[in-house]
C-alpha positions in Angstrom: -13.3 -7.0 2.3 -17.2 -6.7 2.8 -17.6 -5.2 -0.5 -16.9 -4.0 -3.7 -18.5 -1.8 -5.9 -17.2 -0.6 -9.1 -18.5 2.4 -11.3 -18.0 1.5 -14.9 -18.6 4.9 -16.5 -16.8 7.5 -14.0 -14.0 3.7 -13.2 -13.9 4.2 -9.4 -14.2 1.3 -7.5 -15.4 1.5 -3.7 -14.0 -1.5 -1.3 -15.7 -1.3 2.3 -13.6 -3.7 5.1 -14.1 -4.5 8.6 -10.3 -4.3 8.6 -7.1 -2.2 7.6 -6.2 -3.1 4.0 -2.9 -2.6 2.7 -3.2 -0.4 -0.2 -0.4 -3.0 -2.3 -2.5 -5.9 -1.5 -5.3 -3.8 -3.6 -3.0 -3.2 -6.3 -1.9 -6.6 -6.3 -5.5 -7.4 -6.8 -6.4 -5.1 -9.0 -4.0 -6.2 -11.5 -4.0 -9.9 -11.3 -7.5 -9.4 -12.2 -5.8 -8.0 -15.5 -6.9 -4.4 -14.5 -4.7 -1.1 -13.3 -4.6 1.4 -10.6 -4.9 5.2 -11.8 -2.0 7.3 -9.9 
């Protein structure tokens, strides 16, 4: 990731990459931070 920028009020985050991300790893992520994913 080259960055990350989340939008408290609306909650969308942004992530920018140089590479491919699989979308589990950002799931993963997301919630071992102790936050979820909307569906």
């Amino acid at each position: 990731m080259t960055d990350v920028e989340v939008d408290v009020a609306s909650g969308q985050v942004t992530i920018s990459s140089s590479a491919p991300i699989e979308p589990d790893a950002i799931r993963v992520a997301v919630e071992e931070a102790g936050y979820h994913l909307a569906q």
